[in-house]
C-alpha positions in Angstrom: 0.0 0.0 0.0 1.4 3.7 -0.8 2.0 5.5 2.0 0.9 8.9 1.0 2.3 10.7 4.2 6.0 10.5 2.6 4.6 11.8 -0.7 3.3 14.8 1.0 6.7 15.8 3.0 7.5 17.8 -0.2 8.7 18.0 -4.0 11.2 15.3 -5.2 14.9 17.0 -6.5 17.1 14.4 -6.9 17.9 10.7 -7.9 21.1 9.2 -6.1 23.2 6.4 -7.3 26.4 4.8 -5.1 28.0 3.4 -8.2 30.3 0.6 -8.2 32.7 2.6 -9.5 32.8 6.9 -9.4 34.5 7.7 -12.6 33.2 5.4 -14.5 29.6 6.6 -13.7 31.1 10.4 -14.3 31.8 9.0 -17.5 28.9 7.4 -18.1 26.8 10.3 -17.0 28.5 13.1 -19.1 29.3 10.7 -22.1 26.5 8.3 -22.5 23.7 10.3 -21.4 25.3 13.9 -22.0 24.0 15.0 -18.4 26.7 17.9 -16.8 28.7 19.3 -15.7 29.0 17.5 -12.5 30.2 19.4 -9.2 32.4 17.4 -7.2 32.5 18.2 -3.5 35.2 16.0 -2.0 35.5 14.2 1.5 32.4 15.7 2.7 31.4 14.9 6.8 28.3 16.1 7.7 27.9 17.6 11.2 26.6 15.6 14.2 25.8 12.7 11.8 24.4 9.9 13.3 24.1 6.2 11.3 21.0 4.2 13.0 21.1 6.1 16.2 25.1 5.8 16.5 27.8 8.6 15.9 28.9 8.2 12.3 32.5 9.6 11.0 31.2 8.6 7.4 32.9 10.3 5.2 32.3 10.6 1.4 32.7 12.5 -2.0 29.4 13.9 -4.7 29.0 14.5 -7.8 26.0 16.7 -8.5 24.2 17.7 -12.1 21.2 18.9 -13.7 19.0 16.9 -16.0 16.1 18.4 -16.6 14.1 19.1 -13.4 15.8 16.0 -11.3 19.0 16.5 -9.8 21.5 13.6 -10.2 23.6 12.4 -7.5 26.5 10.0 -7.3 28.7 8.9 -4.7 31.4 7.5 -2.9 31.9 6.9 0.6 35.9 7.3 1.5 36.3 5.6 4.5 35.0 2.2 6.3 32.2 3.8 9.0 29.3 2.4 8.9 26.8 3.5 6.9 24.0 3.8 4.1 26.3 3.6 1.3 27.9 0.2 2.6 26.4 -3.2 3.6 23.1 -4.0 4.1 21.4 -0.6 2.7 23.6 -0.3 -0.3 22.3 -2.9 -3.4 25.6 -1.8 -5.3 26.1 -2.6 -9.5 25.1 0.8 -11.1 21.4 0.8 -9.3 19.5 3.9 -7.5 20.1 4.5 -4.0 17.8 7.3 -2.8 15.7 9.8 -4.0 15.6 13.4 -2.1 12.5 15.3 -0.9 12.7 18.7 -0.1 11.4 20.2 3.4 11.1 23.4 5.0 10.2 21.6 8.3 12.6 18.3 9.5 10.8 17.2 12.6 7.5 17.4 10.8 8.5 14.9 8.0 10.5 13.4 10.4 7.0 12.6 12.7 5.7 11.7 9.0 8.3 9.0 8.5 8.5 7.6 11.7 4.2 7.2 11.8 4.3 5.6 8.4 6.2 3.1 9.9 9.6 4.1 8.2 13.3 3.8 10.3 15.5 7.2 10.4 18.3 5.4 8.9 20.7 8.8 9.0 20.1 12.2 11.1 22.8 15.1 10.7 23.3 18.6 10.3 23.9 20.6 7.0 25.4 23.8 7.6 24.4 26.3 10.3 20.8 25.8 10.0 19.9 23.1 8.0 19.1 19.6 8.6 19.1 16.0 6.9 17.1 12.5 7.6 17.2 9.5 5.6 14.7 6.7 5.7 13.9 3.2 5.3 10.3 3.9 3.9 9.6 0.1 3.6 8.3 -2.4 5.0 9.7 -3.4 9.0 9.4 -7.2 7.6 11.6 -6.4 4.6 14.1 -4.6 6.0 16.7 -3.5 5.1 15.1 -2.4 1.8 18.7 -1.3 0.1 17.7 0.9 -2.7 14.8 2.4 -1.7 16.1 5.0 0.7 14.3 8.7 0.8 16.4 11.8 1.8 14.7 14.5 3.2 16.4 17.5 3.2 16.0 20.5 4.8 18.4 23.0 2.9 21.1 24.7 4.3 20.9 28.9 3.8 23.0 29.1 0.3 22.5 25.4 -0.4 19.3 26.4 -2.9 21.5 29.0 -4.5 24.1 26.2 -5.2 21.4 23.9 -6.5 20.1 27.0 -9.0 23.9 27.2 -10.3 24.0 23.9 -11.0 20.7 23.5 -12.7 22.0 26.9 -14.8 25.2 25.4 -15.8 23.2 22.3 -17.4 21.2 24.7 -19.6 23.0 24.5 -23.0 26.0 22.4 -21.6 28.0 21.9 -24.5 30.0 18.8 -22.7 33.0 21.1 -22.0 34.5 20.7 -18.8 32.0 17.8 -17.7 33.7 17.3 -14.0 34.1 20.6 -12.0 35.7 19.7 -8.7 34.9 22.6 -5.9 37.5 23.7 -3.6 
């Protein structure tokens, strides 16, 4: 049955992948299916990050690009802490990981999860003021359902600009310069 409360926590952005291998997906991504330019941010560790209710020193690099109106998202975790990108709630190959939601209110959607019945797989901050949850929307008897993860972010002030730059650099990308690594 569809659980319409984590429809309602707000407007799908992205599609995330945890590829089997990063630069070959870069590749495939700005080659195959002429999506660009990625953003790299490297060695990213989010603040107070917490991986099924432990402390989590995950640390990992993203690639971010425009198609259309769906953000794509691929990444690589850089270290061995536990996490969503490794083990039981990563499917690996070249398969979806997560999609994102957009929220202007965390706890809310985080209440909205947690009465639907979904685990808060991943809790952390994002910046000075903003916030991210990921969730195991499925079934408790099928968990862990790897592959069918749902961010929901509530954007750090600036991240939205970031996201309009990198939906503006896609417009008319003419493949140059397909991987821009951010310093």
């Amino acid at each position: 049955m569809r659980n319409a409360t984590i429809a309602a926590i707000g407007k799908p952005m992205q599609i995330a992948f945890v590829p089997d291998d990063f630069d070959a997906a870069l590749r495939h991504w700005t080659e195959a299916m002429g999506v660009g330019p990625f953003f790299v941010m490297e060695r990213i560790q989010l603040e107070d990050a917490r991986f099924l209710g432990q402390p989590s020193d995950c640390t990992f690099t993203i690639a971010l690009a425009q198609w259309g109106d769906v953000q794509i998202e691929l990444i690589r975790q850089d270290n061995d802490a536990p996490s969503i990108y490794r083990g039981d709630y990563w499917p690996g190959g070249q398969t979806m990981h997560h999609v994102c939601l957009l929220t202007d209110d965390i706890a809310a959607a985080r209440a909205a999860v947690e009465s639907g019945g979904g685990l808060v797989l991943v809790e952390a901050k994002v910046g000075a003021d903003g916030a991210v949850i990921y969730a195991d929307c499925g079934p408790a008897e099928t968990r862990p359902n790897a592959g069918a993860i749902v961010e929901i972010l509530h954007p750090a002030s600036g991240n939205e600009g970031f996201f309009a730059v990198i939906a503006q650099a896609a417009q008319g990308w003419d493949g140059t310069e397909p991987v821009r690594v951010m310093g």
